[in-house]
N, C-alpha and C positions, 0 to 999 in steps of 0.2 A: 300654709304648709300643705303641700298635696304625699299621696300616699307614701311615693318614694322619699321623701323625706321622713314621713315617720318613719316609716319601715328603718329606714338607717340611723334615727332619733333610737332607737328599741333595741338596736345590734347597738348599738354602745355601750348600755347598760344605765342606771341611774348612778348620778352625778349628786354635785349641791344646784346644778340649776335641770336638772330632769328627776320628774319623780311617776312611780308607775303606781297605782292604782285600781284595782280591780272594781270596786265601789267604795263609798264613802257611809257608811252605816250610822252617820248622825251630822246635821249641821257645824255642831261645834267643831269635831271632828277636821271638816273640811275650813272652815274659820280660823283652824290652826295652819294647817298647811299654807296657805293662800299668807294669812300671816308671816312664818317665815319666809317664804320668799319674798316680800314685800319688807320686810328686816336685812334680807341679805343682797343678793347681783341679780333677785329678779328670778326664772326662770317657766317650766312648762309641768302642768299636772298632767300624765294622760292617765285618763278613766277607761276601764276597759280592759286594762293590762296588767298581767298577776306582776308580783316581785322576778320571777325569775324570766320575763318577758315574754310570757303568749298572749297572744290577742285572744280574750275571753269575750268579748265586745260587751255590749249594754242594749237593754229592751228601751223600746221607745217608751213606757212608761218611765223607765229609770232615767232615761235624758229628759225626759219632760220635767221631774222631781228636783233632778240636778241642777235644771237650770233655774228652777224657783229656788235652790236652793244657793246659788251663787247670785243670783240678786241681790237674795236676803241677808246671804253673808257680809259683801259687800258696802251695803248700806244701813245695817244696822249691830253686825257680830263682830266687825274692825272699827278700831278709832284710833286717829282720823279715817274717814273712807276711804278707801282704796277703790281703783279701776280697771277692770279684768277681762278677756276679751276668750271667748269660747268660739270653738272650730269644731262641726263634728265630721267625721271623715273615716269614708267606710273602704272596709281591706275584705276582697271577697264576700261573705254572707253577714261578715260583722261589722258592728258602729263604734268608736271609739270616739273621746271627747277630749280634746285638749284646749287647756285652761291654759292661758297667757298669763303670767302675772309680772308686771315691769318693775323693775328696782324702785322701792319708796322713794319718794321727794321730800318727802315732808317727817323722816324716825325718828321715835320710836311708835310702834304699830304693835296694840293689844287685840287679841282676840278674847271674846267671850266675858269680856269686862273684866279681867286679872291677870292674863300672862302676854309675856314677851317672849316670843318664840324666833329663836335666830337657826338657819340650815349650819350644819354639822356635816361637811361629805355630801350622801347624802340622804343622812337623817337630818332631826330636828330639835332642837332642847331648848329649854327656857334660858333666856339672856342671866348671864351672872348682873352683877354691878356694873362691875368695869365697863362690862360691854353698850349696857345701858347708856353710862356716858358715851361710848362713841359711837353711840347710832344718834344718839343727841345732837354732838360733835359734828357727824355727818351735815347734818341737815342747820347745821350756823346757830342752833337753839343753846348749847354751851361749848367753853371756850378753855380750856383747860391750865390757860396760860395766866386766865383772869381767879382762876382758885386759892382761895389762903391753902395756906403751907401751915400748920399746926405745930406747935413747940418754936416758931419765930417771932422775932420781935425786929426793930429799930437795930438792934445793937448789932445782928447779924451780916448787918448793910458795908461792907467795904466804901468807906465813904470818898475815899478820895478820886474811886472808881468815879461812884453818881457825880463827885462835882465836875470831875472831866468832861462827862457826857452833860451837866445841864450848861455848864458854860458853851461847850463846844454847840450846843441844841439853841441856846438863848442868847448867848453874847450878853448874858449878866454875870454880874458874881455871884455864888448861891449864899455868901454869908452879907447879902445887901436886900434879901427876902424877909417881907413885913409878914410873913405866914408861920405857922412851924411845919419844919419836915415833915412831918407824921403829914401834917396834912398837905403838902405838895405830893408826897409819895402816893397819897392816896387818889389825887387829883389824875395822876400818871396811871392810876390802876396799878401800880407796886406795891402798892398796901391796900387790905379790907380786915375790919374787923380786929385795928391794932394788931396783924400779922402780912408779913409779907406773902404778896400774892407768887406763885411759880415764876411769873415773869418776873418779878423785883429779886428773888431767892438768887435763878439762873444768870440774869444780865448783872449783880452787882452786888450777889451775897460771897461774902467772904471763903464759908466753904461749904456749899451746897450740897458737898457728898456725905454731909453727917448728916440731912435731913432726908435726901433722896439720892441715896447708891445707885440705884438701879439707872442712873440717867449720865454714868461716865460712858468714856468711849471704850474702847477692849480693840488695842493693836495688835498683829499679828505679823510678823513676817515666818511667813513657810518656807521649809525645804519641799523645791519640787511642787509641782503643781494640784495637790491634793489638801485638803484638809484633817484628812484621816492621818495623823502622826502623833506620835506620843512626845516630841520634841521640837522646840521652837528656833529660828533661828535669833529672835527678838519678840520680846512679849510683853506688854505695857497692858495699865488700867489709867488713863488719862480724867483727872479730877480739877473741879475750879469751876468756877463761873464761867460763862462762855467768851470773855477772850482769852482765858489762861489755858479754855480745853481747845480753841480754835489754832492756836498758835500751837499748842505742844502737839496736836493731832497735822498740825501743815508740818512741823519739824522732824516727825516719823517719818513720813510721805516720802521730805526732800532727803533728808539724811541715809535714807533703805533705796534709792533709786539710782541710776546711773547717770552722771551727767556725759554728754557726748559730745564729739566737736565735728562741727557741721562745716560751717565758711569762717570761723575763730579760727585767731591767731594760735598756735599751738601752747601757746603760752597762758593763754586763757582758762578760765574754767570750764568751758565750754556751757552746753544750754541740757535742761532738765530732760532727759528721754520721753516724758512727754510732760505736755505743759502745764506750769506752775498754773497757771492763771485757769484752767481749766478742772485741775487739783483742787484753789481752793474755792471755786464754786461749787463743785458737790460735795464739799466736806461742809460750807456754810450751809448750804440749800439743804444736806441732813440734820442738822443741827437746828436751824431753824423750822423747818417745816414736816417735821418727825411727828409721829403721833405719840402725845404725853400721857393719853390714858393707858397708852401702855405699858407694862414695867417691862423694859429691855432694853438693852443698852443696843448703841450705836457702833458699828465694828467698821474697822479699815484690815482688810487682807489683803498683803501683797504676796501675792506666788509667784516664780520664773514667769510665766508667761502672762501674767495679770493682775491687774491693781481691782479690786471688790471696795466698795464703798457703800455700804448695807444699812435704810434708816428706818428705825419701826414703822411699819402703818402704811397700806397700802393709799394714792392718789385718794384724794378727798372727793365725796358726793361724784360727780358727772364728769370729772376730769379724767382723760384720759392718755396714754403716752404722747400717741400722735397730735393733742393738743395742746401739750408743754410745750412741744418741741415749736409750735408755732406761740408761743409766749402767754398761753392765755393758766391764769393761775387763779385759784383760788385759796386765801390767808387761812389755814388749819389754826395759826398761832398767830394773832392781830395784834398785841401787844408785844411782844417779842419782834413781829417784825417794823412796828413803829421805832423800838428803842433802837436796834443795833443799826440803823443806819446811820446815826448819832454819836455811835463808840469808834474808837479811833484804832485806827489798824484793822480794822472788821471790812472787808470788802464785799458789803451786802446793801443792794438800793432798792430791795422793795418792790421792782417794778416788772416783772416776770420774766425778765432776758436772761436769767441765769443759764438756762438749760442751752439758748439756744446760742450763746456765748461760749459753753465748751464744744457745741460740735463744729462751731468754725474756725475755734482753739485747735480742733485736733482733726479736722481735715487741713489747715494749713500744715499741720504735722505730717501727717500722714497715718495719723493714730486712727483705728477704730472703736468707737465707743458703744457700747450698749447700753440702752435704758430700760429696764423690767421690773414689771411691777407683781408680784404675786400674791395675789388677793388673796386665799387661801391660806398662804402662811402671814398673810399679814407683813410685806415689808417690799420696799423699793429699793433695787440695787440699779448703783452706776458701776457698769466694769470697761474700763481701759485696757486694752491690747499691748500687750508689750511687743516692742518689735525685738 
């Protein structure tokens, strides 16, 4: 980073990945900060600089201090250790320090041997629960899909569903198994601890939304291209296991959409305005690869000029748009995406061509599609173009 980049780092203002710092008045202190960013996208300390941005700079004994003082942070006040890279760089008569800190590889990340400190904007606050888990989540250490489900048993199982899918998976019969269920299911990671795990609940429990509401879908069709309206044109809560929510959430889509006649006979129905097959890849790909520590549901909004398809939980660890789009994925949900390749009428393989399977869906169209991710609020939308 040379001057003119600070200089223009400091007219921005503090962010969740910039923070200003005039000095740091105790180890711990700084063992916090460094912390949070090492929980959250990473970002830049500068020392030297009040909140409201003047370069106050620092005495060469305070950088001297500072930097025994990020050694020590480093390798003995975070756990696991963390790795952080200092730049001092001077703006006329003054010195300023800026602390590199990369997004964790390895969360959750405590300072001072008791808190978990996640960026907020940008402030700082200690992780709730939830969030615990998905810095866990993050980094492949828990799986959310592999968790019992509390108040479940066997009996909640839609059983005719699972034999579909273990004949269709095994090319046996399930009632010629020298085992008992409980323990196949458990074998599948569907069950732990004589309760259905999220995965077994979601891919084959009867009605999943008396255990967890929070994980329907929420349809929308608008008037006009706004969300701000007190009145809907169509509005659903889409409930069931995921192929009763996948189907009734494809049926919204095709049923609110325009079919159009392109080189069809007039007589035809003509072909979807834009494509099916493109449709239900990001309505699977939300469905399956959504983030489940969080409570919020999955939404499809269709407005005059666009289709929204909205799934909790920003791209996992290191992934990034520009590398979906070239196939490379990593499983938020390993279980879930083992089962549904195996369910029938589910058009999901597991193998990361989703994404790049609707943009040649809807460049043959001539559809524009966006992929965005907003880390900040936490959630990944696919938006289709209406022509």
């Amino acid at each position: 980073m040379d001057t003119s980049e600070l200089l223009e780092l400091i007219e921005k203002g503090e962010d969740s990945q910039t923070q200003f710092k005039e000095r740091f008045e105790s180890i711990d202190a700084l063992a916090a900060e460094i912390c949070a960013f090492s929980n959250s996208n990473g970002g830049n300390i500068i020392v030297g600089v009040s909140d409201d941005g003047e370069i106050t700079g620092l005495k060469k004994e305070n950088i001297r201090k500072l930097n025994e003082w990020v050694s020590s942070t480093c390798s003995q006040k975070i756990d696991p250790q963390v790795n952080v890279t200092t730049q001092n760089i001077k703006y006329q008569d003054r010195i300023v320090m800026v602390i590199s800190v990369p997004m964790g590889s390895n969360k959750f990340y405590m300072a001072n041997g008791k808190d978990i400190w996640v960026k907020t904007g940008a402030d700082k606050r200690r992780a709730k629960r939830e969030e615990i888990q998905r810095l866990l989540q993050s980094s492949g250490h828990l799986y959310a899909d592999e968790m019992p489900v509390e108040g479940t048993n066997l009996s909640d199982i839609n059983i005719d569903l699972f034999r579909s899918f273990y004949e269709r998976r095994t090319h046996e019969k399930l009632e010629d198994l020298d085992i008992l269920l409980e323990n196949l299911m458990s074998n599948l990671k569907l069950m732990a601890d004589n309760k259905l795990t999220l995965a077994g609940l979601l891919s084959f429990g009867k009605k999943p939304e008396e255990k967890r509401p929070q994980f329907v879908i929420k349809a929308v069709l608008f008037p006009g291209n706004s969300p701000a309206v007190s009145e809907y044109k169509d509005s659903r809560d889409i409930s069931g296991n995921i192929p009763k929510i996948f189907e009734a959430g494809r049926s919204f889509l095709i049923n609110n959409l325009r079919w159009i006649q392109k080189d069809q006979h007039f007589n035809t129905t003509g072909i979807l305005e834009i494509p099916q097959i493109a449709l239900e890849e990001a309505l699977i790909n939300a469905i399956v690869h959504r983030n489940y520590f969080i409570s919020s549901n999955i939404r499809i909004f269709i407005f005059d000029n666009r289709v929204e398809i909205i799934s909790p939980g920003a791209l996992p660890n290191t992934i990034n748009v520009e590398s979906i789009k070239m196939g490379i994925h990593i499983e938020r949900n390993p279980i879930l995406v083992s089962m549904l390749k195996d369910i029938e009428d589910i058009p999901y393989r597991g193998i990361g061509t989703g994404i790049q399977r609707i943009l040649h869906e809807c460049e043959k169209a001539g559809i524009t599609v966006d992929l965005i991710e907003e880390k900040d609020n936490e959630q990944f939308k696919v938006i289709f173009h209406r022509n």
